[in-house]
Legacy VTK file of the C-alpha trace (Angstrom):
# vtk DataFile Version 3.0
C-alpha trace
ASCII
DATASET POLYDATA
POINTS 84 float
80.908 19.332 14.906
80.107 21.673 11.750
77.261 23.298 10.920
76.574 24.286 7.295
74.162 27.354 6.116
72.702 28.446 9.553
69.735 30.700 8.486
68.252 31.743 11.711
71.049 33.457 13.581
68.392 34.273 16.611
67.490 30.771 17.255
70.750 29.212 16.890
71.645 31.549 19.942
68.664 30.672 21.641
69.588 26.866 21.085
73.048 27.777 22.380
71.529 29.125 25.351
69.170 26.048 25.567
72.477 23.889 26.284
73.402 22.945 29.418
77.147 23.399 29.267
79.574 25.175 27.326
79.009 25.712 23.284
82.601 26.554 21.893
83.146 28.374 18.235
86.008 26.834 16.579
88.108 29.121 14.830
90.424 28.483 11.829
93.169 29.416 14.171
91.942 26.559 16.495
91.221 29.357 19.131
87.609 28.523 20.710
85.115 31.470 21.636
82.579 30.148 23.864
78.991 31.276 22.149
77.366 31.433 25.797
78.578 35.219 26.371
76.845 37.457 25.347
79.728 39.498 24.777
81.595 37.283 22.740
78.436 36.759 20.504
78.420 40.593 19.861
81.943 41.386 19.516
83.564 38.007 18.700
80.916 36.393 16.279
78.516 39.377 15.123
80.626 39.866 11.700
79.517 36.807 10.618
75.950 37.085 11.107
75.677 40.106 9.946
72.619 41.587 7.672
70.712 39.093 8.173
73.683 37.029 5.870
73.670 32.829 6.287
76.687 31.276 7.757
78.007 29.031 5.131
80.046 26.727 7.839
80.127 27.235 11.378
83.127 24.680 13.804
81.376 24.164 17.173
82.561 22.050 20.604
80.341 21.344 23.184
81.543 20.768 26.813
78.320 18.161 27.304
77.743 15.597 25.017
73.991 15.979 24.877
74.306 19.363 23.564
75.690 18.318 20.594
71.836 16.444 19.804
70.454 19.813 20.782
72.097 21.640 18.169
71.482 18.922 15.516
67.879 19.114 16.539
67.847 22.348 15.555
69.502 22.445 12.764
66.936 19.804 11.713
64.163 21.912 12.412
65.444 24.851 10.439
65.988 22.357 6.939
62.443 21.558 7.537
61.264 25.036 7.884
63.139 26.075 4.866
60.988 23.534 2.847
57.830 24.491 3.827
LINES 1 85
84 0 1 2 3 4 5 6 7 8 9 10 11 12 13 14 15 16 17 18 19 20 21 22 23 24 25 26 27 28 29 30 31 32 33 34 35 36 37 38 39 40 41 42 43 44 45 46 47 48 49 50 51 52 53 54 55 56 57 58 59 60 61 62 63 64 65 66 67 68 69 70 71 72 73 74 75 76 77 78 79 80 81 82 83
C-alpha cells in the first residue's frame, strides 16, 4: 500500500500504533522496517519526517489485513482536515 503527502507525522504513528499487528516501511531497496519500534521510528524513519516536512510517498505492509483500513481511515481523515 502507498501513502502519498502524510502531513501529520504524530498521528500516523499513533495510527501505526492503533494496529493490531505488524506495520512494515517498504524501502526502495525492498528491505522492510517495521514502524511499531520505537527505535526504528527514531533512527530508521526520523530523516524523513523531519522539520515538520510532508512525506511525499510513503510504501507500507501490514501483517493484518484490517490494518490496512485503519491506515486508509486515517489518511482519510487527514484530506478532510486539510480542507477545512
Amino acid at each position: 500500500m502507498k501513502l502519498f503527502n502524510v502531513n501529520d507525522v504524530k498521528g500516523f504513528f499513533k495510527t501505526v500504533e492503533q494496529c493490531e499487528g505488524n506495520v512494515f516501511l517498504v524501502t526502495g531497496e525492498g528491505d522492510r522496517l517495521n514502524l511499531k519500534s520505537t527505535l526504528t521510528q527514531y533512527v530508521s524513519v526520523a530523516e524523513l519526517f523531519a522539520a515538520g516536512r510532508k512525506v511525499p510517498e510513503i510504501e507500507l505492509y501490514c501483517s493484518e489485513p484490517e490494518d490496512y483500513t485503519r491506515l486508509i481511515k486515517y489518511m482519510m481523515n487527514e484530506k478532510d482536515e486539510t480542507l477545512n
